[in-house]
N, C-alpha and C positions, 0 to 999 in steps of 0.2 A: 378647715379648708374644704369647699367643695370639691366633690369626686371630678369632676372635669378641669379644676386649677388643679386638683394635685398630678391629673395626669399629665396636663402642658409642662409643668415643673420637672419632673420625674423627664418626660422626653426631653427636654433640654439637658437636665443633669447629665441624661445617659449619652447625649452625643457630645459633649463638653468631654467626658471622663475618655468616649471612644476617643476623643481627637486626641488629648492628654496622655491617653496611654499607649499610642501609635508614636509619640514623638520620646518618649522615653524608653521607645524600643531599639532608639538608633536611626529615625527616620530625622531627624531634625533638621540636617544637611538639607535635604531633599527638598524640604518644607519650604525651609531660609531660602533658594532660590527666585522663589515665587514671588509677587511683586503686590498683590493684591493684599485684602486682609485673612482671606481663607485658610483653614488650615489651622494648626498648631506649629509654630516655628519659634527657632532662635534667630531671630533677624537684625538688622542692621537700622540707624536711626530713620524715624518716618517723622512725616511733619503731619498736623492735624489742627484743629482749631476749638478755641473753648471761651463760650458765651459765658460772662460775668456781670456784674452789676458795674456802673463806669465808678462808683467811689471805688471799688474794692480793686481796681488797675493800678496806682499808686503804691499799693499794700505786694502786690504779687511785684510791680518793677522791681521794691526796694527788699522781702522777702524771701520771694517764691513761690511755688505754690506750697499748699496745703492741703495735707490729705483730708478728704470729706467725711462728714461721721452721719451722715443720712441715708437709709436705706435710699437702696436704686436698683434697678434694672439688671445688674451687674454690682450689687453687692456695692462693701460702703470699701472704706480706705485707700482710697488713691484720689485721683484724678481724674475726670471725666473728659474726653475727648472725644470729636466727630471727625471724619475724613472729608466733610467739604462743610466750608460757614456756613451756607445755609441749615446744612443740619445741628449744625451745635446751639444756632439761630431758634430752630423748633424746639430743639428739649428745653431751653430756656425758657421760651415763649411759653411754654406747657405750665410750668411750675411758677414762672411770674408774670401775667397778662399786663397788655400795656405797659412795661417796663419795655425800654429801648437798653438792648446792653451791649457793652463792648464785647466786638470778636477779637482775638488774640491769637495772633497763627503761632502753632508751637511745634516744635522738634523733642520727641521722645526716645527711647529705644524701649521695644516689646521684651523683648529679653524671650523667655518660656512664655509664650503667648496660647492660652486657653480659647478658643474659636467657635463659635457656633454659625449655624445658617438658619436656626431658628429663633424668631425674637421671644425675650424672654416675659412672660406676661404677668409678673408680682412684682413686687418690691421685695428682697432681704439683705439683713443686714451683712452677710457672710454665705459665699458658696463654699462645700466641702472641698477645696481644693488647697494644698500646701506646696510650694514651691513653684508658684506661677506664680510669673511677673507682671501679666497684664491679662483681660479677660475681654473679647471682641463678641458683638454680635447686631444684627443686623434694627436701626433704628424705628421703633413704632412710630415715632414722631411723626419722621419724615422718609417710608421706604425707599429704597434704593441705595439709604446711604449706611455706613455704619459707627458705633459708638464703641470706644475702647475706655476700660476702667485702666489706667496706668496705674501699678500697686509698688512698685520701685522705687518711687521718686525721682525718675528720668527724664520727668517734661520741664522746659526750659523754655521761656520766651521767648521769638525769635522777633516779633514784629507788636 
């Protein structure tokens, strides 16, 4: 790993672990009021949306989803989730050009949500973190918006 990705990584790690280790001090209350995705919280269900390929709609109606096993941005085993279509629109876009895919508005709960405000710049397969339920951070794709790794199995179809 280059000396400049190991340091982007490393910065991220360490604000993920500060927010992590702020919410298991007894802030978490505090946190859960908040409306946005910032922060570390135990919060309430949020809705999000997640670009798929149109066969594989059929499979999640009559299944669910399923946890992913491909390194990403936010680590593999969950769910990938954006907080407005058009961004779940772009990280699709990113990984399958010219592919039109279906958007799928979903309702999750973050449970112990892991937060960053900084995007994360590798792929791996696993971050050092035990007992988060979801890992948030802000989309390369498409700035502005943000992308959560759902690791619970809480995301549910809505639309």
């Amino acid at each position: 790993m280059g000396r400049a990705r190991g340091f982007h990584l490393l910065r991220w790690l360490l604000v993920l672990l500060i927010s992590l280790t702020w919410v298991t001090m007894g802030n978490a209350a505090a946190l859960a009021e908040r409306s946005d995705f910032g922060g570390s919280s135990l919060a309430a269900n949020r809705v999000g949306y997640h670009a798929t390929h149109p066969d594989v709609v059929p499979l999640i109606q009559q299944n669910g989803f399923r946890a992913g096993t491909a390194p990403g941005r936010l680590g593999s085993g969950g769910t990938y989730v954006n907080n407005t279509a058009e961004g779940a629109i772009a990280e699709f876009a990113h990984h399958n050009p010219g592919v039109t895919p279906s958007v799928l508005k979903v309702q999750y709960n973050p449970g112990i949500n892991a937060s960053t405000s900084v995007a994360p710049r590798n792929y791996v397969e696993r971050l050092p973190f035990h007992n988060v339920d979801s890992i948030s951070a802000p989309s390369v794709r498409l700035p502005g918006t943000t992308n959560t790794n759902v690791l619970n199995g809480t995301v549910r179809l809505i639309e």
